[in-house]
C-alpha positions in Angstrom: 207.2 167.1 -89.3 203.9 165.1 -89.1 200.8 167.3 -88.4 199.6 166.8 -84.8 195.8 166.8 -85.9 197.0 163.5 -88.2 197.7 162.0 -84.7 194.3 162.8 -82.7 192.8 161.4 -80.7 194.1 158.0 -81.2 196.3 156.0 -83.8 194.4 153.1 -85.5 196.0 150.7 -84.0 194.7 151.3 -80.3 192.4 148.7 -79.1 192.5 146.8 -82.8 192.2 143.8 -81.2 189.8 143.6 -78.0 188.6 139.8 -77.4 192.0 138.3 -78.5 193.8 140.9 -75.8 191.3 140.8 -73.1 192.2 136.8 -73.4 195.9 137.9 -72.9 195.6 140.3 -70.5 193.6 138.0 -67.9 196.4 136.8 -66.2 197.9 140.7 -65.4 194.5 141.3 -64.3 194.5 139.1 -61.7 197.7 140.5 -60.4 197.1 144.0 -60.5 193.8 143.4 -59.1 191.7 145.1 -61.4 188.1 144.7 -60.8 186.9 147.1 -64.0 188.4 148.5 -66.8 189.6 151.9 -66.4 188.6 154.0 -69.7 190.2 157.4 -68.4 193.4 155.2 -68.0 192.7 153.2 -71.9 192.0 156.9 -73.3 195.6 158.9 -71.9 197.3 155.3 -73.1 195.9 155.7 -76.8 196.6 159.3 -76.6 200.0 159.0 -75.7 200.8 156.4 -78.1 201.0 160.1 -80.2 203.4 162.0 -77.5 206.9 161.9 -77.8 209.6 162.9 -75.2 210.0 166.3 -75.8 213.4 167.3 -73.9 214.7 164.5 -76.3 212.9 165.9 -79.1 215.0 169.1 -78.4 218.4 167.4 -78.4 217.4 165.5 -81.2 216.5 168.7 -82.9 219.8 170.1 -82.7 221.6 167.2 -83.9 220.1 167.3 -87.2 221.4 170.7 -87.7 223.5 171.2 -91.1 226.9 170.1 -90.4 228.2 174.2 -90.9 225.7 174.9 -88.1 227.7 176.7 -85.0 224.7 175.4 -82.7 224.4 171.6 -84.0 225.5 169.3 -81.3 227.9 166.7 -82.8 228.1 162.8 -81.5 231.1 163.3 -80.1 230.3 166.5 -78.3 227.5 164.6 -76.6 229.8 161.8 -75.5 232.2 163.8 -73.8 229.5 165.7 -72.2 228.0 162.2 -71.1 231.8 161.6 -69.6 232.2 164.9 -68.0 230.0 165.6 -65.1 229.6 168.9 -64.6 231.7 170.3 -67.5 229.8 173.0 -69.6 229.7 172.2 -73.0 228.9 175.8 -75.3 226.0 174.5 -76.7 222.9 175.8 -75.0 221.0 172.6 -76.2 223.2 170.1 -75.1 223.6 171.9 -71.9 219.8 172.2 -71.3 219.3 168.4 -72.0 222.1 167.6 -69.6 220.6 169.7 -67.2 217.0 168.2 -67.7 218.8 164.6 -66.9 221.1 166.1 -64.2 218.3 167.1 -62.4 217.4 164.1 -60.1 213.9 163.7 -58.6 214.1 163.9 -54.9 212.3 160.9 -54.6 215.1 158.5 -55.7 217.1 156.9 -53.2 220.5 156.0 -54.2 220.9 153.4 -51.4 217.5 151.3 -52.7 218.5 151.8 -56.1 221.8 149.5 -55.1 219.9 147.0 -53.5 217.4 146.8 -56.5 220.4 146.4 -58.8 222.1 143.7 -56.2 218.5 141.7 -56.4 218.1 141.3 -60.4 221.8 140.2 -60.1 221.5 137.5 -57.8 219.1 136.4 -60.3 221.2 135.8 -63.1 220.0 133.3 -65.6 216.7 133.0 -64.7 216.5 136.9 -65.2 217.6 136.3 -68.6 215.3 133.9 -69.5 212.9 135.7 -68.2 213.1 138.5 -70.0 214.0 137.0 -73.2 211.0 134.8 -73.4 208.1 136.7 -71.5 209.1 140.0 -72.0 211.3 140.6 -75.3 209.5 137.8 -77.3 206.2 137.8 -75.5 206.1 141.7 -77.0 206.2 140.8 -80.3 202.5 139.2 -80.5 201.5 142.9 -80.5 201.9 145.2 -83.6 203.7 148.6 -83.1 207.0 148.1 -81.2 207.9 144.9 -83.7 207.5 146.5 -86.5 209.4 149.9 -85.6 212.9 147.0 -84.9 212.4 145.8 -88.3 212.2 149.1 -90.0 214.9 150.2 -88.2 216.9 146.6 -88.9 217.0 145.4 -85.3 217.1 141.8 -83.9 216.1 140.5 -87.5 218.7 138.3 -89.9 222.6 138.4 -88.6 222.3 141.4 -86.4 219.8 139.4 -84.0 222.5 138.2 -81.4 224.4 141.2 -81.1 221.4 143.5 -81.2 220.1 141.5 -78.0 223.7 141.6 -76.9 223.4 145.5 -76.7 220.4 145.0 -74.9 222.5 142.6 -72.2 225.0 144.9 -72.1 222.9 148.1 -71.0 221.0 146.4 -68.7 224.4 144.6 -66.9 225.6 148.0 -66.6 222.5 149.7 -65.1 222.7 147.1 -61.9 226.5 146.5 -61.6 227.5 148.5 -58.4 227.5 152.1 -58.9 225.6 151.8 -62.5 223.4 154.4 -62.3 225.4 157.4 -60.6 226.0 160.3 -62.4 229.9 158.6 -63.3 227.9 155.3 -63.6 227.8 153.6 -67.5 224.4 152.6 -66.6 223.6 156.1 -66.5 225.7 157.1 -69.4 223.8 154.6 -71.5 220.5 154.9 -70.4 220.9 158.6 -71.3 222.4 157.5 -74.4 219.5 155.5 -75.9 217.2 158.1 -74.7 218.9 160.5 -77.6 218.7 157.4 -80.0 214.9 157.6 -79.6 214.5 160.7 -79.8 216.7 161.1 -83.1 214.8 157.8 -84.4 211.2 159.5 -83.9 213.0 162.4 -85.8 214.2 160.7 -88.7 210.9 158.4 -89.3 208.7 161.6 -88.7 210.2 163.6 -91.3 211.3 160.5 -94.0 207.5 159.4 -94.8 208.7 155.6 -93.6 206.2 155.5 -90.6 202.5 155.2 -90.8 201.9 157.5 -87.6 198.1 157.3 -88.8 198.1 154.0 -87.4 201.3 153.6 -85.7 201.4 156.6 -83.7 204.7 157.9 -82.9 207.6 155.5 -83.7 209.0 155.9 -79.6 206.1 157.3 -77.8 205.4 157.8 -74.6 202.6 154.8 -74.1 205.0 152.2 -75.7 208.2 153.2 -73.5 206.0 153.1 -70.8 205.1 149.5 -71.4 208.4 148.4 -72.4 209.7 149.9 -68.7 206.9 147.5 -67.3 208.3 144.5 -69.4 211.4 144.8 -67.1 210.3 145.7 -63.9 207.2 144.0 -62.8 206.8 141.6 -65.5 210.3 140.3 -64.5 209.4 139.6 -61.3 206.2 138.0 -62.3 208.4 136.0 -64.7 210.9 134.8 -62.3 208.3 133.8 -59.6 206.6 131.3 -62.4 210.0 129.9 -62.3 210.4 129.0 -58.6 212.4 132.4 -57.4 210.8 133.2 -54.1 211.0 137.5 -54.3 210.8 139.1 -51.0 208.7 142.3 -50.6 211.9 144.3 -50.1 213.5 143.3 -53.2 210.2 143.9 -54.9 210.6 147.8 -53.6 214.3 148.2 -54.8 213.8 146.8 -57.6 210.6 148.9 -58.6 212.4 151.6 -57.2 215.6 151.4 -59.8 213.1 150.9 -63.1 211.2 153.6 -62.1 214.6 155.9 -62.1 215.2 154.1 -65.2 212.4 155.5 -66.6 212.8 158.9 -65.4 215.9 159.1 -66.7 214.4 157.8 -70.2 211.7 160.3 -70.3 208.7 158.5 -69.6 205.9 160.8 -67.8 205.7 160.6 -64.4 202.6 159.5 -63.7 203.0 156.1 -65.8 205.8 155.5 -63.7 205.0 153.1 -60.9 206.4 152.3 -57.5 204.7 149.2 -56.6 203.7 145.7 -58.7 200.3 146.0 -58.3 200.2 149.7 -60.0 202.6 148.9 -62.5 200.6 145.6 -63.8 197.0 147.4 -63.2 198.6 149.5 -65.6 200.2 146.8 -68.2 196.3 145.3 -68.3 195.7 148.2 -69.9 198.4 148.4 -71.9 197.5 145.0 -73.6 194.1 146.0 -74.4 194.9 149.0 -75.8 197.4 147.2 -78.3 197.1 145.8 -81.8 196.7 142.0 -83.4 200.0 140.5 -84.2 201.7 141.8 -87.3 203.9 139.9 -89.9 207.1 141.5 -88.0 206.2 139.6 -84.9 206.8 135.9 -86.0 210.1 137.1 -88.1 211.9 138.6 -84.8 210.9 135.7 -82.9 212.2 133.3 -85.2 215.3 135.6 -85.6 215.9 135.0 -82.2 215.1 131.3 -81.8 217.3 130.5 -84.5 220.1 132.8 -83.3 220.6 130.3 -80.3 224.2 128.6 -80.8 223.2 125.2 -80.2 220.2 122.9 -81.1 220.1 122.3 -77.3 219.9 126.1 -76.6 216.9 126.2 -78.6 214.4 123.2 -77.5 215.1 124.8 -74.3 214.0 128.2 -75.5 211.0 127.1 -76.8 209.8 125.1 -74.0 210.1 128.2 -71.8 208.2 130.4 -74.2 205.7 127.3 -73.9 205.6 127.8 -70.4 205.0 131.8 -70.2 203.5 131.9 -73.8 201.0 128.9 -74.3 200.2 126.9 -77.3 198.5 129.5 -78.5 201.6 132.2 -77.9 203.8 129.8 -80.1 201.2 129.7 -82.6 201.0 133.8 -82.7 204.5 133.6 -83.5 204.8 131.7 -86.1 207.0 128.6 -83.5 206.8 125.1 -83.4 205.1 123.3 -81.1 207.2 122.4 -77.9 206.4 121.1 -74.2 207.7 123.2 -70.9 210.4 120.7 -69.9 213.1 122.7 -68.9 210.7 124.1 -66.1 210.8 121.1 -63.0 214.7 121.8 -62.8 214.8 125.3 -63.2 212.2 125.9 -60.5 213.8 123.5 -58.3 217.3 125.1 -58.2 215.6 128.4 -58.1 214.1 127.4 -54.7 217.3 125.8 -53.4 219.4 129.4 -54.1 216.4 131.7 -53.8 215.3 129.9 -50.1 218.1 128.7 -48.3 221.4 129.8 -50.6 220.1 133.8 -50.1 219.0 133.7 -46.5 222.6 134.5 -45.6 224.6 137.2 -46.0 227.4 134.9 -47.9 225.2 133.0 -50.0 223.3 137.0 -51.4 227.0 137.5 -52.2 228.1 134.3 -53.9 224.4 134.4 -55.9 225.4 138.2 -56.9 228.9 136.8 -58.0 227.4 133.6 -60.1 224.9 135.9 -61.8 227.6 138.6 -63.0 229.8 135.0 -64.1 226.3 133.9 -66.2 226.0 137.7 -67.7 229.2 138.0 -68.7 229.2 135.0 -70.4 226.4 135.2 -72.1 227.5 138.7 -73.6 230.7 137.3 -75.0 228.9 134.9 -76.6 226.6 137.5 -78.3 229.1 139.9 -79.2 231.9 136.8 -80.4 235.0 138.9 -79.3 233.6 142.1 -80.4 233.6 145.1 -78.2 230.6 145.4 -76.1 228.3 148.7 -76.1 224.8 149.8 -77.5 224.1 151.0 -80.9 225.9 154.1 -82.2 223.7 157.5 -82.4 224.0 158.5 -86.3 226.0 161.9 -86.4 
């Protein structure tokens, strides 16, 4: 394993690029308020960028066991424990991870969690767009994150489509009715990529592939915490900037639902965030504590712009990543040039369903029924016929 001391205080990465970020970070700023720069908040950021999740870390532990090992927890043993509420499983490390993830904060309301999950649906396409362009794309200006996907082979070449599929498909499940129960799939996958982390910090940490000098961890605790935020709070921002009017109660459910998302996924609890305002004070400081764009940036971008299935599909990409990104965004990646067009229409629909279609009871439900139509769809077409899920845990 990596020595800690090789970690301290911060990786070199943290705060590589100041002016350039501070540039990006403005508009966050503005919405979380932020009237100084908090350096106790920038310090536990680049210090976490170093801490892993150590209940997964644990699990992960015992999974790389020898095969002979009686105590090594097998792929298929943690499935069936993931399927079996309540079941005990004979292995005292599997059973204390269950138990860790079993053990559900008394602050989380299953009831606002529903109506969180019920809001992002009625959202459908414009949630998609929204978090393909701003937040999934958007990310890859900064180095760190990027670069871990291509070392690991995500999003990049032919897997691109189906990796986002995965993607899709986990997030589908963690709002569908019921999602994130203990019987939910969005639970059972959430829980799920939380052991693929853990076993990919593993496997980089004690392979020599990562350069945790600079890096930090490969999943650490500041960089889950910002990629919760790219969902949550920078999804709203996203889908107001394209005409959907969010109401402060579907602002709290839906806050409410990432933030048991991230419990779940082992981020701390005090970078978890109940309200917009906290969570995007907190993102401002997540941008100027990252690095410059790297070369891995550009190359999952264009992997995704060139996975679209129609030339269509991507002048319409690009002139929403003109819209959220800027000139200069599109320049960072490595894109061409291309004006916002698609955005009059989109915000004027957005109004008509967001207005007038969800002020009534019927019209929430038809909008909830549309956006499951759009998902669905759309993850067909990613998968082409294959079964959908999220990528296998190596055994």
């Amino acid at each position: 394993m990596v020595a800690r001391e090789q970690l301290e205080p911060y990786p070199r990465r943290f705060r590589a690029a100041p002016e350039r970020n501070r540039r990006i970070a403005r508009p966050l700023g503005l919405a979380g308020r932020v009237r100084t720069v908090d350096e106790d908040l920038l310090d536990a950021i680049g210090r976490r960028m170093s801490a892993r999740d150590e209940v997964g870390a644990d699990l992960a532990a015992a999974m790389s066991r020898p095969r002979t090992d009686p105590d090594r927890v097998t792929m298929a043993a943690f499935h069936r424990a993931l399927a079996s509420p309540g079941a005990p499983t004979g292995n005292s490390a599997l059973d204390r991870f269950l138990a860790a993830v079993e053990a559900t904060p008394g602050w989380v309301d299953p009831a606002l969690v529903e109506r969180g999950g019920r809001a992002l649906r009625r959202m459908g396409r414009t949630l998609d767009d929204v978090l393909l362009t701003l937040s999934l794309i958007g990310g890859y200006r900064f180095g760190g994150p990027a670069d871990l996907l291509v070392a690991t082979g995500g999003l990049t070449g032919s897997t691109a489509m189906r990796r986002l599929g995965e993607t899709e498909e986990w997030a589908r499940a963690l709002i569908a009715p019921g999602g994130l129960r203990r019987d939910g799939e969005g639970w059972r996958l959430t829980v799920h990529v939380r052991a693929m982390h853990a076993l990919v910090n593993r496997r980089f940490e004690t392979n020599g592939r990562w350069d945790v000098g600079h890096w930090g961890l490969p999943v650490n605790q500041a960089d889950q915490a910002a990629t919760l935020g790219l969902f949550n709070s920078t999804g709203l921002l996203g889908v107001r900037a394209l005409g959907w009017v969010v109401t402060p109660a579907e602002s709290r459910a839906v806050m409410h639902l990432w933030r048991y998302v991230g419990w779940l996924m082992g981020v701390d609890d005090d970078f978890l965030f109940d309200t917009e305002r906290a969570q995007n004070h907190f993102l401002y400081h997540v941008l100027l504590a990252q690095d410059d764009v790297t070369p891995a940036g550009p190359a999952l971008a264009r992997a995704l712009v060139d996975g679209q299935h129609t030339a269509w599909r991507r002048r319409r990409l690009l002139g929403l990543l003109r819209w959220f990104l800027g000139r200069e965004g599109l320049r960072d990646l490595g894109l061409p040039t291309a004006l916002p067009w698609p955005v009059p229409g989109i915000v004027l629909g957005n109004l008509v369903r967001s207005v007038l279609v969800a002020r009534v009871p019927a019209g929430r439900r038809w909008l909830e029924r549309a956006g499951d139509a759009w998902t669905r769809g759309e993850i067909a077409r990613r998968f082409a016929g294959a079964r959908p899920g999220v990528a296998p845990l190596p055994d």
